[in-house]
C-alpha positions, 0 to 999 in steps of 0.5 A: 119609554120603550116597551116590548110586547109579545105578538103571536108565537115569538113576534117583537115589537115596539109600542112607544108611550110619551117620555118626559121630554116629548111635550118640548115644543121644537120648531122648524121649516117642516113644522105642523101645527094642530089644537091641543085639548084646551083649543090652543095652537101647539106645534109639532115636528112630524109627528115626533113630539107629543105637543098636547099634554091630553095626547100624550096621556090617551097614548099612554093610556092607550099603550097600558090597555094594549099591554094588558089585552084591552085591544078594543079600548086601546083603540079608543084611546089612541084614536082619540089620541089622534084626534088632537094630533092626527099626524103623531107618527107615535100615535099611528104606530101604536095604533098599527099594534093594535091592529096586529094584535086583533091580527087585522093585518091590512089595517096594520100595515096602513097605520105603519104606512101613514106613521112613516109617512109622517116621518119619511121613512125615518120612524124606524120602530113602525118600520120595524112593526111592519116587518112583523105584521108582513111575515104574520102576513106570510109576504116575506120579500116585503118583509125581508125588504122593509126589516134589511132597511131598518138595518142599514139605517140604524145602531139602536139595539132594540130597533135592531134586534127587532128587524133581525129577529123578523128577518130570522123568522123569514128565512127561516119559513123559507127553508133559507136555514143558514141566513136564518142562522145568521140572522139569529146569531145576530138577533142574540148578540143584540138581546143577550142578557135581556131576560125579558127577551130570553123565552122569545130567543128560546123558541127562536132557537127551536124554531130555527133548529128545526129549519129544513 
């Protein structure tokens, strides 16, 4: 289940919690394994699928409390998550929200780090969280680097939405006024007609208008 959360002024970004079909056990030559909450061994494909049940519940639990501006006990859970999978490349990216929320940027970047690299580089939606967290940082190369490879590796809408909208944001604190109107007529193709996104694309619209 995908669920989007408000960061600051108009940031996007993705916490992901346990679908029904994560606690599949699937196994291949880069297969893991860690203890589940009972001892038992249980596999894990880079961190992809939550294997122990108990995980994936403190995750859940973890994405709940970070919706509701819980941030210290959010942290709790989830890093009690990662303690019965420490490489769930979910784990680490919700963690990473966390830390951006408390605007612990450094922190942030590390645990987006950590889930892409469980992942090579293909966890998008911690790829697309960094993007965020480096324009909150004000390094808008780095942003504008890691949110232009979400594009060029991805046809998910929301993935996509979110990498053009911090690409909008970028250009747009640059003084780069017609590629942050590009980037914003992108992101609204993408989100148009997702009312939970509608004040977000107002003050994006704002924010882009006033552009000099």
């Amino acid at each position: 289940m995908k669920g989007i959360l408000k960061t600051g002024i108009i940031g996007m970004s993705i916490l992901l919690m346990a679908c029904n079909n994560q606690s599949e056990e699937k196994t291949n030559k880069s297969t893991t394994t860690e203890q589940d909450s009972k001892g038992k061994i249980a596999v894990t494909k880079h961190g992809e699928k939550f294997v122990s049940a108990f995980a994936s519940k403190l995750n859940s639990e973890g994405v709940h409390l970070t919706e509701a501006g819980k941030m210290g006990e959010a942290r709790d859970k989830l890093k009690e998550a990662l303690v019965f999978e420490p490489r769930n490349a979910t784990v680490l990216n919700n963690l990473g929200l966390v830390e951006l929320q408390c605007e612990n940027y450094n922190e942030a970047i590390e645990y987006f780090n950590k889930s892409l690299a469980e992942t090579d580089s293909s966890y998008l939606n911690s790829a697309v969280n960094m993007g965020l967290t480096f324009y909150y940082m004000k390094k808008y190369d780095e942003c504008v680097k890691i949110s232009e490879y979400v594009v060029g590796k991805t046809t998910d809408t929301v993935l996509n939405a979110g990498a053009h909208l911090n690409l909008t944001l970028s250009f747009s604190d640059q003084g780069k006024c017609e590629k942050a109107k590009q980037e914003y007529e992108l992101t609204y193709a993408l989100l148009r007609g997702n009312a939970a996104a509608s004040n977000q694309m107002e003050r994006l619209k704002q924010k882009v208008a006033a552009c000099k």
